[in-house]
Each structure stands twice: as structure tokens, then as C-alpha cells.
ZALUM-411902 format. One record per residue: y, x, z of N, C-alpha, C in turn. Coordinates in steps of 0.2 Angstrom, whole numbers, padded with zeros to 4 digits, always signed. Atoms other than C-alpha are relative to their C-alpha. Last residue first. Layout:
<domis>
YXZYXZYXZ
...
</domis>
This chain:
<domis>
+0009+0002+0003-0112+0160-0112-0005-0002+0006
+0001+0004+0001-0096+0161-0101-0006-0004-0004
+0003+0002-0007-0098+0178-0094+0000-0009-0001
+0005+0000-0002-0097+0184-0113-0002-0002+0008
+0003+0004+0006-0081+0173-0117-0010+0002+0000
+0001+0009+0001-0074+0179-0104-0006-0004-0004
+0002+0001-0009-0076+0198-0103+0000-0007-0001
+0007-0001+0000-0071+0198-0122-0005-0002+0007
+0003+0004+0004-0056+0188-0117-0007+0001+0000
+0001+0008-0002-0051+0198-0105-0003-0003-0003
+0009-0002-0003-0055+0214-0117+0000-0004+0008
+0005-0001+0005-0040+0207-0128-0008+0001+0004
+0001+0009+0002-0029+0202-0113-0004+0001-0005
+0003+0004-0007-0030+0220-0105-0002-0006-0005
+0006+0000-0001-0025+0228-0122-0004-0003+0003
+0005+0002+0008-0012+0218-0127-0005+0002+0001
+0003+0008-0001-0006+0221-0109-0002-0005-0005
-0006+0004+0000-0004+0240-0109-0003-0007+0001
+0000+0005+0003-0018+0251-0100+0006-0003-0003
-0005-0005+0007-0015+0264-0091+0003-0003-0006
-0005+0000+0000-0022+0252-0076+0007+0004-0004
-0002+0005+0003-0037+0248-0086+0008+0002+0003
-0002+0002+0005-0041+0263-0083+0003-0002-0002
-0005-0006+0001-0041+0267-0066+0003+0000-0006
-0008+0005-0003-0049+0250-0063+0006+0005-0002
-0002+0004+0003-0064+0258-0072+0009-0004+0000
-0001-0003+0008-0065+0275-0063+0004-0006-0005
-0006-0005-0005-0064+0265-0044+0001+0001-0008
-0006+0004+0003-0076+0253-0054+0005+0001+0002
-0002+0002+0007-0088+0269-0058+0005-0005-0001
-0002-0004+0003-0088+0277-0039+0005-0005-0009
+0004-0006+0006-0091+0261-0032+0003+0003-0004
+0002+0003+0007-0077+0252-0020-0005+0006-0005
+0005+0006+0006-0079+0252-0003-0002-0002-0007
+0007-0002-0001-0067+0269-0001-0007-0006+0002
+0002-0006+0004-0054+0261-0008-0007+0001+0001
+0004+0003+0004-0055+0247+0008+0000+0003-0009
+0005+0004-0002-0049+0260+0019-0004-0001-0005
+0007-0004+0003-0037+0266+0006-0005+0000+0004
+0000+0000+0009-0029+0249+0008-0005+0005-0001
+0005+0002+0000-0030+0251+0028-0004-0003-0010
+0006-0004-0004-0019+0265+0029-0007-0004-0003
+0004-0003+0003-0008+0257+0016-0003+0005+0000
+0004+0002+0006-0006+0241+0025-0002+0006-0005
-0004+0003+0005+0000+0252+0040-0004-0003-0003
+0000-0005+0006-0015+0252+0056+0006-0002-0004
-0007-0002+0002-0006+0243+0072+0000+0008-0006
-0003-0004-0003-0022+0239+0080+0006+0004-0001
-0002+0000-0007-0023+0224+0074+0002+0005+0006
-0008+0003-0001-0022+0230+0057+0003-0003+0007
-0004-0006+0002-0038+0242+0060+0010-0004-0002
-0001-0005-0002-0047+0228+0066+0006+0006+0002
-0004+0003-0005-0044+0217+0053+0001+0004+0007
-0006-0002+0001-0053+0230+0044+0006-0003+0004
-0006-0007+0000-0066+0231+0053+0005+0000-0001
-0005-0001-0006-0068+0213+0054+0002+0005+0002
-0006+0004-0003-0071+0209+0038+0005+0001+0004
-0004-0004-0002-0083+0221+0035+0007-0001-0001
+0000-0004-0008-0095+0209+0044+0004+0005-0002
-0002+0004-0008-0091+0195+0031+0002+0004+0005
-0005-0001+0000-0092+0207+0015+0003-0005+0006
-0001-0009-0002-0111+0212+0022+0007+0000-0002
-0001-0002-0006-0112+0193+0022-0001+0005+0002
+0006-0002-0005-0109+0190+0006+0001+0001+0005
+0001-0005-0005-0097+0176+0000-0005+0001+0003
+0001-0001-0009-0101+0163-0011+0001+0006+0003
+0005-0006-0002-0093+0160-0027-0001+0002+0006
+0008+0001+0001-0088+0141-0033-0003+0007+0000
+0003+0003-0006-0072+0143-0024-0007+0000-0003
+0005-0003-0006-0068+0160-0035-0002-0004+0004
-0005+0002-0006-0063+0151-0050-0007+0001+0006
-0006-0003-0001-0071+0158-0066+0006-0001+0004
+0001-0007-0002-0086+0152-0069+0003+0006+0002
+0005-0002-0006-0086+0135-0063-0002+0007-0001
-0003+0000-0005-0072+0132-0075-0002+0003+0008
-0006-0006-0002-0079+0138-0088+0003+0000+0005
+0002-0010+0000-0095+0130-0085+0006+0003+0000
+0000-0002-0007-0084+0113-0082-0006+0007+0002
+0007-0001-0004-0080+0111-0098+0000+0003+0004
+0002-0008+0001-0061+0105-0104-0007-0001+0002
+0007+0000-0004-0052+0089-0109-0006+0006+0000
+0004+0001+0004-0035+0090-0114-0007+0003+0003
+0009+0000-0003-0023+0085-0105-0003+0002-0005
+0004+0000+0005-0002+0088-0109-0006-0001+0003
+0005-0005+0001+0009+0082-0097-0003-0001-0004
-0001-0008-0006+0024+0071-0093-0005+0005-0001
-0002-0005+0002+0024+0059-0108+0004+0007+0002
-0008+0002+0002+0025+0042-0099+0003+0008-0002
-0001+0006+0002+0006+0040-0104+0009+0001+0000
-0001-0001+0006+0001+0057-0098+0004-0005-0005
-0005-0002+0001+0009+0054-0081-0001+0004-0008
-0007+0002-0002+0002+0037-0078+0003+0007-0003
-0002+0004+0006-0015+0044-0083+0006-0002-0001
-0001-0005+0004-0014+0058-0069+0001-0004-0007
-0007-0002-0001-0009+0045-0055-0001+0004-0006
-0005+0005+0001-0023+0032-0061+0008+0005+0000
+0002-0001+0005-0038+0047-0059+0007-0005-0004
-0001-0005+0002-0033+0051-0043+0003+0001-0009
-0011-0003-0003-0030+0035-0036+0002+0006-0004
-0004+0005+0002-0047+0031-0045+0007+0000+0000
+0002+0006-0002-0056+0046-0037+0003-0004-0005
+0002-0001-0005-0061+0066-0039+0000-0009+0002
-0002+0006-0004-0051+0070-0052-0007-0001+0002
+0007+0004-0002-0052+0087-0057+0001-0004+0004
-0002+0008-0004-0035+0093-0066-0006-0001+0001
+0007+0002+0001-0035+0116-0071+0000-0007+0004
+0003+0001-0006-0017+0120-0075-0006-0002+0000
+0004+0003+0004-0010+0132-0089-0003-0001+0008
+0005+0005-0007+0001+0145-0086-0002-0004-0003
-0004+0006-0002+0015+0152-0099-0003-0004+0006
-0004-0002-0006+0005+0167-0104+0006-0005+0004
-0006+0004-0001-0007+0160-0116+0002+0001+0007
-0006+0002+0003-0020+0171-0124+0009-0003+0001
-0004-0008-0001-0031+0171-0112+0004+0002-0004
-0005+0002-0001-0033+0149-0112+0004+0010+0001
-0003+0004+0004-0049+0148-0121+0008-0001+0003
+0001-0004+0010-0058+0162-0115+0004-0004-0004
+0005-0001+0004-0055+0158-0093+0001+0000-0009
+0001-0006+0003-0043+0154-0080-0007+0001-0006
+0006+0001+0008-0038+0137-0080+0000+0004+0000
-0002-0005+0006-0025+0140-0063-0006-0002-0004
+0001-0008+0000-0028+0126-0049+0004+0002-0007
-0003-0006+0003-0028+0109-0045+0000+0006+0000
+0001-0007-0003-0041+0096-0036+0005+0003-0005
+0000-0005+0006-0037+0076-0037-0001+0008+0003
+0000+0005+0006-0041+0062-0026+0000+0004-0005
-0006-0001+0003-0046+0076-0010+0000-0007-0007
-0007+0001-0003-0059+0072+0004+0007+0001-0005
+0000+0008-0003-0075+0069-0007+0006-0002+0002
-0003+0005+0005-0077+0082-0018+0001-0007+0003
-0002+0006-0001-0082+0095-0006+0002-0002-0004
+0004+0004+0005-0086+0113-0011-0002-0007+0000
+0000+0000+0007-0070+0118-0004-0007-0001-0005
-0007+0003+0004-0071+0111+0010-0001-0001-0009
+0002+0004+0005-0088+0117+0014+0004-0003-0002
-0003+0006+0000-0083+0135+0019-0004-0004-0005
+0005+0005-0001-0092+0149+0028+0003-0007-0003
+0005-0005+0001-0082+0164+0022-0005-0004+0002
-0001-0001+0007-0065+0155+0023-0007+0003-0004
+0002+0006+0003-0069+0148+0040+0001+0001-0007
+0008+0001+0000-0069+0167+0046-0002-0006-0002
+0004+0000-0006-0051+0171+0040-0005-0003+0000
-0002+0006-0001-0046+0181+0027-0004-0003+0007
-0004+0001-0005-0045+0199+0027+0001-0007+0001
+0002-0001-0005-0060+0206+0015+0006-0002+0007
+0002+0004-0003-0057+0196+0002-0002+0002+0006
+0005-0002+0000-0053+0210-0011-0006-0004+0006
+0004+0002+0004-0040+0198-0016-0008+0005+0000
+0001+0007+0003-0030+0199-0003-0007-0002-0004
+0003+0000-0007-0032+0218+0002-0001-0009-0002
+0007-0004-0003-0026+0221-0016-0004-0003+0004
+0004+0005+0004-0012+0206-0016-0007+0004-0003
+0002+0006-0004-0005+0214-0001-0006-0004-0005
+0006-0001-0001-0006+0232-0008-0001-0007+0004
-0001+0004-0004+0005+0227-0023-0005+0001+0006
-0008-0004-0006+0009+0240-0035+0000-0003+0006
+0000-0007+0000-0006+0234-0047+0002+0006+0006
+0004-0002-0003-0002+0215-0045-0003+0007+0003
+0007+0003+0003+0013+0218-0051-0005+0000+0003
+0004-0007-0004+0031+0220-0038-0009-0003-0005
+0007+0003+0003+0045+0213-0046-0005+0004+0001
+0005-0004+0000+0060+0215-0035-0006-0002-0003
+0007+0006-0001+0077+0205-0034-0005+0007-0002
+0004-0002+0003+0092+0214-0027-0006-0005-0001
-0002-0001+0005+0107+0212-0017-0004+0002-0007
-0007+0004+0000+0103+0200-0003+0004+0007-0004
-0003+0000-0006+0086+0203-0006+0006-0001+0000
-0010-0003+0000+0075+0194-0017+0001-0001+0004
-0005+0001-0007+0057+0197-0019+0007+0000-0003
-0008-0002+0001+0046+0192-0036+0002-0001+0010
-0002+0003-0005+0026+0194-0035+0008+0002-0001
-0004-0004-0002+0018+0197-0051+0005-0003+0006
-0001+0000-0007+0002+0189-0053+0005+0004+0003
-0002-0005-0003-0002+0196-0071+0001+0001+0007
+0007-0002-0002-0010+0181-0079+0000+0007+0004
+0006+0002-0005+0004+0173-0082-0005+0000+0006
+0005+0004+0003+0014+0184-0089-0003-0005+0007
+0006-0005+0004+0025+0198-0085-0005-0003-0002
-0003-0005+0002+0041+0189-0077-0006+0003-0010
+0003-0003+0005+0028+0176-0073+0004+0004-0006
-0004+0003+0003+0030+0174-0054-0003+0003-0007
+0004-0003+0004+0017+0172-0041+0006+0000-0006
+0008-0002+0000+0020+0174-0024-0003+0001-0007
+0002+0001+0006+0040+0173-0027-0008+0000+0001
+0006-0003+0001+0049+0178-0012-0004-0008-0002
+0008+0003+0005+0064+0174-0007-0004+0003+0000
-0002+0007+0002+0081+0182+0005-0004-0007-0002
+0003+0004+0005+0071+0196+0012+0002-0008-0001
+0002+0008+0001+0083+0205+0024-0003-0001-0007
+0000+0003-0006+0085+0224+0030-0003-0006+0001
-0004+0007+0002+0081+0234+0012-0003-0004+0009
-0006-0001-0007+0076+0252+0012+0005-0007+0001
-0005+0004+0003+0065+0248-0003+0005+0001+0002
+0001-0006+0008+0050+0258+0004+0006-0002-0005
+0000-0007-0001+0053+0252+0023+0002+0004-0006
-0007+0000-0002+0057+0234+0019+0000+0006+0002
-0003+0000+0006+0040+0234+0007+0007+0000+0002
-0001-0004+0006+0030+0241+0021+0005+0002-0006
-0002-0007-0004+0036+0231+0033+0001+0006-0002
-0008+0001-0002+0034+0215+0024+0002+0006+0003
-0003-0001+0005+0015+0222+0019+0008-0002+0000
+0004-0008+0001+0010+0224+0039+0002-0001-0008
-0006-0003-0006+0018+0207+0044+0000+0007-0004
-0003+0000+0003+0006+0200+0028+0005+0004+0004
-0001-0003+0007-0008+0209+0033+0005-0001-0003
-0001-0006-0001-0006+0203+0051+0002+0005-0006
-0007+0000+0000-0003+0184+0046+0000+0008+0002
-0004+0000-0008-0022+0186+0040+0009+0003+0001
-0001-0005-0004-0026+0179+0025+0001+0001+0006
-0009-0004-0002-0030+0162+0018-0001+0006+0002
+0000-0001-0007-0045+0158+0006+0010+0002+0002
+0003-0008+0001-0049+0158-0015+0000+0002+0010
-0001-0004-0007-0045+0138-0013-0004+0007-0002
+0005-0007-0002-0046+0129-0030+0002+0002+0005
+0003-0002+0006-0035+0114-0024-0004+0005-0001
+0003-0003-0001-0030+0100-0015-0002+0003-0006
+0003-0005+0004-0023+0084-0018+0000+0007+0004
+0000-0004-0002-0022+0068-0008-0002+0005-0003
+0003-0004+0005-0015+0051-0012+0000+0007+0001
+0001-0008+0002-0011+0044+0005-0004-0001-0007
-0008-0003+0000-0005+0026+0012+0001+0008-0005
-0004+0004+0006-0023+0018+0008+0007+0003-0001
+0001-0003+0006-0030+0030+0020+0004-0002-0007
-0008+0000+0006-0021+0021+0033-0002+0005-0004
-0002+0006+0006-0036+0016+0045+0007-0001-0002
-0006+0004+0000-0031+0028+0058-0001-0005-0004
+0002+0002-0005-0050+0037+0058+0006-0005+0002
+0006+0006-0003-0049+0036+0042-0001-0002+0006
-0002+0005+0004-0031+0045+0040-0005-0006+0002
-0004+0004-0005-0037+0058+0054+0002-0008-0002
+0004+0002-0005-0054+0062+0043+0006-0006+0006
+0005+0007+0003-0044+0062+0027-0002-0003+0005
-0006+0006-0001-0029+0074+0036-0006-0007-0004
-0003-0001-0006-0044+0088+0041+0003-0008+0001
+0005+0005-0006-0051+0086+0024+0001-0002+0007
+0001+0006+0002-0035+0091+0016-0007-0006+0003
-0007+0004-0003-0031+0103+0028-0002-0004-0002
+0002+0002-0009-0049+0111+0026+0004-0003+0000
+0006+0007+0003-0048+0108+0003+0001-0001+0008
+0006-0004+0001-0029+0119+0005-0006-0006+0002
+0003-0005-0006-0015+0106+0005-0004+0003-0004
+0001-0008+0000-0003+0095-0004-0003+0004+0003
-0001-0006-0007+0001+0078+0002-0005+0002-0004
+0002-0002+0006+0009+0062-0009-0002+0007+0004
+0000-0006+0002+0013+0049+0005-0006+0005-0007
+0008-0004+0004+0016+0033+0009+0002+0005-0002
+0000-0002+0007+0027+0029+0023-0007+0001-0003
+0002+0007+0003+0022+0019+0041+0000+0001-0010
-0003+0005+0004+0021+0035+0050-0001-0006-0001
-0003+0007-0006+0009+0039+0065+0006-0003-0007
+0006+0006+0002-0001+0048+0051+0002-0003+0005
+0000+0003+0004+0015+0057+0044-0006-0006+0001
-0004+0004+0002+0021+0064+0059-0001-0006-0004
-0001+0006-0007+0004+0071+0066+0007-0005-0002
+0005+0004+0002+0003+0081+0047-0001-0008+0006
-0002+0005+0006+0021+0089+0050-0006-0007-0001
-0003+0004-0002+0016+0094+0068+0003-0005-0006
+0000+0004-0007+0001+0102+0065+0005-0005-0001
+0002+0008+0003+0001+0108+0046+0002-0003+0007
-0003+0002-0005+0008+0129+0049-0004-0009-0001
-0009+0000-0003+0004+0138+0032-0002-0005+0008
+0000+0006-0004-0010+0150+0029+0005-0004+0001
+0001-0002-0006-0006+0162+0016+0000-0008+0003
+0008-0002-0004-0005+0164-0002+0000+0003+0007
-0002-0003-0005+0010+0151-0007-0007+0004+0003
+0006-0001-0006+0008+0146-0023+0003+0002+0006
+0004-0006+0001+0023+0139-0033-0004+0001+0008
+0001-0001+0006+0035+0124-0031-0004+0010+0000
+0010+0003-0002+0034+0115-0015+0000+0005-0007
+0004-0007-0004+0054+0123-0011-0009+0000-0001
+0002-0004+0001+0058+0110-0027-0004+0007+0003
+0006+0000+0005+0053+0095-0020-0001+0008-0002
+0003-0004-0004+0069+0094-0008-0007+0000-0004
-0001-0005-0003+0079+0089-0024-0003+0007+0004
+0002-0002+0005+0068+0076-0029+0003+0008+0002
-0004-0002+0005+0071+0069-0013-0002+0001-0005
+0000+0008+0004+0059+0061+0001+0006-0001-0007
-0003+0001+0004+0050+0078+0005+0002-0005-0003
+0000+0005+0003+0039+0083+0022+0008+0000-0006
-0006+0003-0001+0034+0100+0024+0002-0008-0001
+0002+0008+0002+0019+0111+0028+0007-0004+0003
-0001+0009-0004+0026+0127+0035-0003-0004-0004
+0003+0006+0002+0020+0146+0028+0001-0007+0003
+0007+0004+0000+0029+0161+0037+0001-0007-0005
+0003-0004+0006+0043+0173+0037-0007+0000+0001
+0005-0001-0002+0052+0165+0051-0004+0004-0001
-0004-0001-0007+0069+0166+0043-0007+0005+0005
-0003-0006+0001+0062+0167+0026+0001+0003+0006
-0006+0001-0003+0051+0150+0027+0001+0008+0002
-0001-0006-0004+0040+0147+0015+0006+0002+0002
-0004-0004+0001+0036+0130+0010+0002+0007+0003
-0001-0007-0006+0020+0121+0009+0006+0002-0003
+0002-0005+0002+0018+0102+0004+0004+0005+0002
+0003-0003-0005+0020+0083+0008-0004+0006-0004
+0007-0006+0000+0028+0071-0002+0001+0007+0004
-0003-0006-0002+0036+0055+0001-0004+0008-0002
+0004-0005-0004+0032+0041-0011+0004+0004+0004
-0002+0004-0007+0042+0026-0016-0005+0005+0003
+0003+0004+0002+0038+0031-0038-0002-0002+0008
-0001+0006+0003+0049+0040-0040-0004-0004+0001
-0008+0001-0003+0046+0054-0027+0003-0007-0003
+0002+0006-0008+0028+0052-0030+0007-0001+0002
+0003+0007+0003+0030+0056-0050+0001-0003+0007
-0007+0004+0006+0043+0071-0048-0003-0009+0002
-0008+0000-0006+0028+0078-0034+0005-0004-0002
+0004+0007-0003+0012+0073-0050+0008+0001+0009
+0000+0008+0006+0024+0083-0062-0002-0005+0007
-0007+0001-0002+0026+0099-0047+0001-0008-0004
+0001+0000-0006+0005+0099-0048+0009-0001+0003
+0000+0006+0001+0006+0100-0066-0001-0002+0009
-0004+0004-0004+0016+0114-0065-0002-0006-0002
-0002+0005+0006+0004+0123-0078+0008-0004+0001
+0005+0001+0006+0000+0139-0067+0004-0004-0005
+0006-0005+0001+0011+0147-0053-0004+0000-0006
+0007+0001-0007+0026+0137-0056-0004+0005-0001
-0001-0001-0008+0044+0141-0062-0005-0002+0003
-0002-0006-0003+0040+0143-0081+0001+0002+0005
+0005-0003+0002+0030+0126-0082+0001+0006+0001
+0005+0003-0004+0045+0116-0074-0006+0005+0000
-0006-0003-0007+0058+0125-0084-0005-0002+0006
+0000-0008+0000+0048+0121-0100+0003+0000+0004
-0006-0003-0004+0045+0102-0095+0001+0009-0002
-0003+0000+0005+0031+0096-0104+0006+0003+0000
-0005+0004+0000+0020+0100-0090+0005-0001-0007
-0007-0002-0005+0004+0108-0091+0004-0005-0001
-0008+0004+0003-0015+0103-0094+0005+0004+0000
-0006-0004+0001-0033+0106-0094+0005-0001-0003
-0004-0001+0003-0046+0094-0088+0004+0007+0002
-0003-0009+0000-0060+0090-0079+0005+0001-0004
-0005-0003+0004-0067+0072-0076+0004+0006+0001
-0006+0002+0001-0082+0072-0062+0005+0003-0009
-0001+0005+0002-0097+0073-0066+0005-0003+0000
+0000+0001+0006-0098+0092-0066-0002-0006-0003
-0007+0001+0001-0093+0092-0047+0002+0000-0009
-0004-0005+0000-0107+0083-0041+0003+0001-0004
+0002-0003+0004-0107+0066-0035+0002+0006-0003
-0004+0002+0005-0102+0062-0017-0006+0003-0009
+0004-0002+0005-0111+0063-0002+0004-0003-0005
+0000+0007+0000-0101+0063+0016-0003+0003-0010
-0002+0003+0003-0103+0081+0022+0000-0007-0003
+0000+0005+0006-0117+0083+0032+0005-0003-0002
+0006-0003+0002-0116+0096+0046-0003-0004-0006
+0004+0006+0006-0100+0090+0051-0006+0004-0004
+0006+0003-0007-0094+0100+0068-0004-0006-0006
+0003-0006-0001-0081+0112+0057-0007-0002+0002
+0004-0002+0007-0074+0095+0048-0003+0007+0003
+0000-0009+0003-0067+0093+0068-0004-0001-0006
-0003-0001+0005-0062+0074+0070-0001+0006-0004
+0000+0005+0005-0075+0069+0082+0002+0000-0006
+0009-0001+0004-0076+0084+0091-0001-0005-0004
-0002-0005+0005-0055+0084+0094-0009+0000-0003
-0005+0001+0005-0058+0065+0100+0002+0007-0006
+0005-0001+0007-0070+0069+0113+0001-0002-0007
+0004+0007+0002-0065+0063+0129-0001+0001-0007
+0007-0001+0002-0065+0078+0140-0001-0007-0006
+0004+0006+0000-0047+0073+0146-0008+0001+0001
+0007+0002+0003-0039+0090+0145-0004-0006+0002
+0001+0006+0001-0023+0092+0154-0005-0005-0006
-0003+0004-0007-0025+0106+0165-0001-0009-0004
+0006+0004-0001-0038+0113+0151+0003-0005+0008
-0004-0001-0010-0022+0118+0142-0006-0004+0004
+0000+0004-0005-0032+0122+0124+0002+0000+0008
+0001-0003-0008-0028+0135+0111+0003-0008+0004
-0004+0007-0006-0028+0127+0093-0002+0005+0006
+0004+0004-0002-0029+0141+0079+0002-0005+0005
-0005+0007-0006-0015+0146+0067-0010-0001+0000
+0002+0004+0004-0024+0165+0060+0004-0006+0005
-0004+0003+0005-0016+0182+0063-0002-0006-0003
+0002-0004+0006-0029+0192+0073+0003-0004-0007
-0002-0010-0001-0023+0190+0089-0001+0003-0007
+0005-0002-0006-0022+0170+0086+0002+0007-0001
+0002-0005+0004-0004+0161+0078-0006+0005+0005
-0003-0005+0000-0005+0144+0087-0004+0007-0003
+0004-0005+0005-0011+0128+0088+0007+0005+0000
-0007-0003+0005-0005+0118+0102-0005+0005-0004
+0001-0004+0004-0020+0106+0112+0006+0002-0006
+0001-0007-0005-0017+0097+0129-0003+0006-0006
-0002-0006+0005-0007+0084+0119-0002+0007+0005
-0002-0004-0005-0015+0071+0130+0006+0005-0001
-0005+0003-0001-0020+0061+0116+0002+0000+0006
+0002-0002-0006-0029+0075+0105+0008-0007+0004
+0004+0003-0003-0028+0067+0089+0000+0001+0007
-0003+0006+0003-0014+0078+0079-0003-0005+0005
-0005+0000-0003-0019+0093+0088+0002-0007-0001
+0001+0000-0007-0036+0091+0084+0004+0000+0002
+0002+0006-0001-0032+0087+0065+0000+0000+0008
-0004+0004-0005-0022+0104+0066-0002-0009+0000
-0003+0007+0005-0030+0111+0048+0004-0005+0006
-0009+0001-0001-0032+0128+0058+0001-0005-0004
-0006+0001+0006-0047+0131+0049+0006+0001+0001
-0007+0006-0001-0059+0134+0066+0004+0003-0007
+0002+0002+0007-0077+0146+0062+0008-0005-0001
+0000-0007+0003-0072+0157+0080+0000-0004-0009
-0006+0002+0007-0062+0141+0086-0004+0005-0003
+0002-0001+0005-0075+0137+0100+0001+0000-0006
-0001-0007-0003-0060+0135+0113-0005+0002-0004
-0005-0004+0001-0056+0121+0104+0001+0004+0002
-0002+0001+0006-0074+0111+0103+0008+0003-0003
+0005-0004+0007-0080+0119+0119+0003+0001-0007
-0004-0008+0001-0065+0109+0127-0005+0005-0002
+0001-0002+0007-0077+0093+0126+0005+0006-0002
</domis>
């Protein structure tokens, strides 16, 4: 059954097959092209077919649920100001964290490590250690050895993932009969990158800066709004706010061409099965005006639906019940990628493999974009931010009819 780890090219990297494999003839690790795959030692390979059984890449029928505008949908945040101003979105996603901790849970979610200068999946049985979960992390993180920890545990757990992890750790939990132990969220998923682009933007920015060490870093901070996606670094004299605009990570990021290839075939994230609850950003016509964040809640089960009412009830969060058009119009998991933006995927990856800069391969991807939203984007960037949010809005509220 070595097929099914050496056939990584669609692999997540959620590390279920590492976790399962009962040999340990399978390590995930960073591949040539910057993603965590499994690479197999075929010395101690079994062939017994435990990683084929757990792979969500080898499911060609999802388990059937109902779809995703039957479920409850909401928009919320925290009540907490310091809570709301230090997350990505609403911080309703660091409330439901508070709540596991009191409430005899551990929780499980990513942290970025400085040292390393990578994404981990971590275990948390403080309040304290809670806070490193707090904001996005956009990049793949690390799952294997934490996720194998918690399903030979005996604790319960509160775990944090992108929709593959989380599916990944549903499959293991079922097939462990200790589902009952996990409440499991996940969320809008937009994809991960490649660890090249970010190595290749660290390099960049400790070049242009003249700066040796990156102490932090902020993915999404709201210096400038919410809606602005300002990335904060601190270095050991200086902190740096770098806007979407100025940033060629969160360009190449966001133009989708650098992620990895299960990001571009994925049924995770149109899954409703494996997560209790789904979280993200509310973007859309009703919430552009408000620069403080704002979370988007889709419950998905009873456990899901029980943890969120608990913490409106003990006047943790605000809810108020949204439509699932704005939400399906405005959150990149419900848009499918082309496959002419698939194949020029791997040129560029390419080009950073081969030890292009990030803003060789930036103007690269310039030269794909049409003459008129080249022009456009020109604009807007002259723009101030009373502008922009005014002709957001419009844009909204017409893409939403």
C-alpha cells in the first residue's frame, strides 16, 4: 500500500497517515516545493493499508450531509474589546478557546514559531498558553506529531484546523472510537502556500529593513482596519506594518497561484460533515463599514451548536443571524479554481525553487493580470480608505443581488 504515500502529488499534509501508520515507516516532511508531505521508508512498510483507509484524498464520496444553507449561519464578535482588537476577525474563535479551557478542555491550534520560522499545531491546557492561537496564520502548519498525541490521549479536546486537518483528525478519531472526546472547528479555508514564498518574503523583508532577527509577526493586524490585512513584524528594536499593498507575500498569496495542489482540488472545504462549527471573516455589504472585525459562525452539529449558545448566554459574544448568499458570495472556499490558474501554478513555483526573489516572481505574476485591472488596482491604490470602503460597499451590495 506504499502507492498511497509516495502518491502525495493531491496529499494535504493533515498527517493522519503518519498518525495511523503502525510501523512509523511514514515522516511528513517539508517537500522540494515547500509543502509538509509524508515520505515513506519502504524498509519498514507493512503494506497493510491503514494510511489508504484514513487518506480523505482516496474518498470519492464524502459522507452526505445537508447543504451548507441549511445550516445556522451567524455573525458575531466578542464582547471583550482586547479580545476583538487582537484577532483576525471577531475573536469569536479565541471566546470558543477561553470556553474549552474552563470548561476541562485542552485546546489544539497553530502557532508560529520565530525560531524555526514556521506554522506548528499546538497543544493548550492554560488560558495563558491560549493566547499564541490568537490570529491567522497563513501558511501550512506542522499537525503530525501533535494530532498523534491527542488521539492516543485520554483528554478532551477543543482543535483548530484548516477543513483537510480537520477531516483528516475526524477520520483518525472515528476510526479510534473517541470522537465523543473532540469538538472540532475549522474554517473558511482560502489555501496554504508554499514555505518557499514565505522563505523568499523573510529574506526580502530582512534584506530591505536591514534587520538580522524577526522577534513576531502579526498576519493580520488592525493597525488600519480590519479590512486592510496589515501584516505587523517585530524586530528586536522595531515593529513594522507592512499593508496589504506593500506586501509581495500577501500579493502572490492571494493571487492563488502558489498554493498547494490539494488546495486547487479540494473537498474539505466543501464538506460539512467533519467540523462542529466553521469560522472565518463576515466579509460583505452589511459589515464594510466596521473596522474592528466581525466573525462569520456555521454550526454544522449539536456540539457545535450547544458550545456557541453557552457562550451567548454567559454574555460572551454577540450573534446575530445572517444570509448565507452573502456569505457564499464573498468567501473564496465556495470559488473554484481554473485550471489554466492550476498549470500556472507551477511555473511560478518553479521559479522560486529555483531560487527566483519574491519580487522577481511578483512581477511575474503582474504580467497575468489584464491591461484594465493592472490600471484599476493602480487606482484604488491612490486612494484613501473612506474611499475604498464606500466603493466596497457598492461592489458588495451589487455582487450580492
Amino acid at each position: 500500500m506504499s502507492n498511497c504515500v509516495e502518491n502525495n502529488l493531491y496529499c494535504n499534509g493533515c498527517g493522519a497517515c503518519f498518525c495511523i501508520c503502525p510501523t512509523h515507516a511514514i515522516k511528513i516532511e517539508l517537500s522540494q516545493f515547500g509543502f509538509f508531505k509524508p515520505v515513506l521508508d519502504k524498509k519498514k512498510c507493512i503494506s497493510c493499508g491503514r494510511c489508504l483507509q484514513i487518506c480523505t484524498k482516496f474518498k470519492t464520496n464524502y459522507p452526505k450531509t445537508k447543504e451548507f444553507t441549511e445550516f445556522p449561519l451567524y455573525a458575531g464578535w466578542s464582547l471583550d474589546k482586547k479580545t476583538q482588537s487582537e484577532t483576525s476577525s471577531g475573536g469569536i474563535g479565541f471566546e470558543i478557546a477561553k470556553w474549552a479551557i474552563n470548561n476541562n478542555y485542552k485546546v489544539v491550534g497553530t502557532i508560529y514559531d520565530e525560531k524555526e520560522e514556521n506554522a506548528k499545531t499546538a497543544i493548550a491546557s492554560r488560558i495563558e498558553e491560549i493566547e499564541a492561537f490568537k490570529g491567522s496564520k497563513y501558511l501550512q502548519s506542522y499537525t503530525a506529531d501533535t494530532f498523534k498525541t491527542i488521539i492516543e490521549s485520554k483528554d478532551k479536546f477543543v482543535v483548530f484546523g484548516t477543513p483537510c486537518q480537520i477531516a483528516g483528525l475526524r477520520m483518525l478519531a472515528k476510526k479510534n472510537n473517541c470522537e465523543d472526546r473532540f469538538i472540532l472547528i475549522d474554517f473558511f479555508c482560502h489555501g496554504v502556500p508554499s514555505y518557499l514564498l514565505w522563505t523568499s518574503f523573510l529574506k526580502w523583508f530582512k534584506d530591505k529593513k536591514h534587520v538580522s532577527k524577526i522577534t513576531g509577526i502579526q498576519f493580520r493586524n488592525k493597525k488600519y482596519g480590519w479590512h486592510n490585512h496589515t501584516m505587523k513584524i517585530d524586530t528586536e528594536n522595531k515593529s513594522y506594518y507592512l499593508k496589504r499593498k506593500d506586501n509581495p507575500f500577501y500579493t502572490l498569496f492571494c493571487s492563488n497561484f502558489l498554493l498547494n495542489n490539494a488546495c486547487y482540488l479540494c473537498n474539505s472545504k466543501m464538506s460539512f460533515y467533519f467540523a462542529d462549527i466553521r469560522i472565518g471573516d463576515f466579509w460583505g455589504s452589511p459589515f464594510d463599514d466596521r473596522e474592528d472585525g466581525v466573525s462569520v459562525i456555521a454550526l454544522f452539529s449539536d456540539k457545535g451548536k450547544s458550545l456557541i449558545e453557552n457562550l451567548e448566554q454567559e454574555k460572551k459574544i454577540t450573534l446575530i443571524r445572517q444570509s448565507h448568499n452573502i456569505c457564499m458570495k464573498n468567501q473564496v472556499s465556495f470559488n473554484k479554481f481554473s485550471f489554466n490558474l492550476y498549470q500556472q501554478k507551477q511555473s511560478m513555483l518553479n521559479l522560486l525553487k529555483a531560487g527566483k526573489d519574491i519580487m522577481f516572481v511578483a512581477k511575474e505574476y503582474v504580467k497575468t493580470i489584464p491591461l484594465g485591472k493592472k490600471i484599476l488596482l493602480a487606482v484604488i491604490n491612490t486612494m484613501p480608505d473612506f474611499i475604498i470602503r464606500k466603493i466596497r460597499k457598492i461592489y458588495h451590495i451589487y455582487k450580492e443581488k
